[in-house]
Residue, then its C-alpha position, 0 to 999 in steps of 0.5 A: x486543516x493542519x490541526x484537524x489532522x494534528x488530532x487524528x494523527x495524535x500528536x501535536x507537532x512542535x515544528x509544524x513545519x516538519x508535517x507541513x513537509x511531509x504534506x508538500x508533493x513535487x508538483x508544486x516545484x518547491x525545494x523542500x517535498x516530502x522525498x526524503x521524509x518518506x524514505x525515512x518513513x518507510x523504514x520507521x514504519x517497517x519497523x513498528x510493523x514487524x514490532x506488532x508482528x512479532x508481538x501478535x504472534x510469538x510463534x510465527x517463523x521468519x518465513x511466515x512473518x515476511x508475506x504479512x509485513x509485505x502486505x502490511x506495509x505495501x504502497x497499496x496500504x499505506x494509500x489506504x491509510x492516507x484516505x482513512x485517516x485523512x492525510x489524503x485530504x490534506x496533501x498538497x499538490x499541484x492543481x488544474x483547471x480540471x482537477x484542483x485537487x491535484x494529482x493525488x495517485x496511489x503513490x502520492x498518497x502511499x508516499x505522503x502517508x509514509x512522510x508523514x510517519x517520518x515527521x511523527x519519527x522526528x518530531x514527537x520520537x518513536x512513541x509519536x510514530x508508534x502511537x499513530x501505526x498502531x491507530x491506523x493500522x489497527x483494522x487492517x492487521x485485524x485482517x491479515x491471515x496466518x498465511x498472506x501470499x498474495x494472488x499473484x504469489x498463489x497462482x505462480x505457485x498452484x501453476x508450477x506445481x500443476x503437472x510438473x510446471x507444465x503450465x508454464x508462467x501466468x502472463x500479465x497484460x494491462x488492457x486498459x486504463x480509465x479515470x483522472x489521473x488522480x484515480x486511475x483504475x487499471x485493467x489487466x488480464x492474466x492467461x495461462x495455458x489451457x485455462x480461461x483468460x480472467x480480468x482484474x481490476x484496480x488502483x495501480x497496475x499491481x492492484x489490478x494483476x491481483x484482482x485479475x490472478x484472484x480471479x483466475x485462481x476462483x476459476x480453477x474451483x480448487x484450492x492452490x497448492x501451497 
């Protein structure tokens, strides 16, 4: 499975026991687990993210540029990355009876996808890792907007600017929570004075709160205020 991932990874290691790492979850109650590999591999990935940004668009000021690398890098993207480019096929965790794939949530594999960024950092240089972001990310940068305030940031903003703030702030509460432990889905709804209380849905509690002010902005039928 390693070498099959070595290929769309695009790097063949020298230390296969670096990606091995970056693979291994805590569940399986070993002393060496991706952690520490992902902490640096959130940090190369920051990196290479505003690299392409800055690239993308020479124009673009900080306060612009900062929503898109928040998107970009969020756990929620890193996850689909995992799926997409099959690091989430080969994480190791713990198994059960139920589940012998183990407990691969949104986190393990945003975390694993991130380990496994490190371990193309520290075996192959940045070149490794760079070649490998670009790859992956290629089709998710394609759909980043000029302006990406997610939901979440949109409905606070249209709420406080809305008869001097008279709205008040959007709450969030989780309502319900259904599937294995390994893919969750999470309900939320979100309500505001004088408005109808809509609901989201997602694979983390954060997911389903921008499902749900996703929702509760398409309600108002007009554009948010920005």
């Amino acid at each position: 499975m390693l070498k099959a991932l070595e290929a769309r990874l695009g790097h063949t290691f020298s230390d296969p026991d670096r990606l091995a790492v970056a693979l291994t979850h805590a569940s399986l109650g070993g002393e060496v687990t991706y952690e520490r590999m992902e902490f640096l591999g959130d940090r190369v990935l920051g990196l290479l993210i505003a690299e392409i940004l800055l690239e993308r668009d020479t124009q673009a000021s900080e306060g612009a540029l900062a929503p898109r690398l928040n998107a970009l890098v969020r756990k929620e993207t890193c996850a689909r990355v995992a799926r997409e480019t099959g690091i989430a096929e080969a994480v190791r965790v713990s198994g059960s009876e139920r589940d012998p794939a183990g407990p691969k949530t949104e986190n393990v594999l945003a975390d694993a996808c991130e380990a496994v960024i490190a371990a193309l950092y520290l075996d192959g240089g940045l070149g490794a890792a760079r070649h490998f972001v670009r790859e992956a990310w290629h089709g998710i940068l394609q759909e980043v907007q000029a302006d990406m305030r997610d939901p979440k940031t949109l409905l606070q903003e249209w709420s406080q600017g809305r008869e001097g703030g008279a709205r008040g702030t959007p709450v969030y509460t989780m309502t319900g929570r259904s599937g294995p432990d390994h893919a969750p889905v999470f309900t939320v709804e979100v309500s505001l004075p004088g408005l109808p209380v809509a609901q989201g849905r997602g694979r983390s509690k954060r997911e389903a709160e921008q499902d749900a002010a996703r929702a509760l902005l398409a309600s108002t039928a007009k554009k948010p205020q920005t």
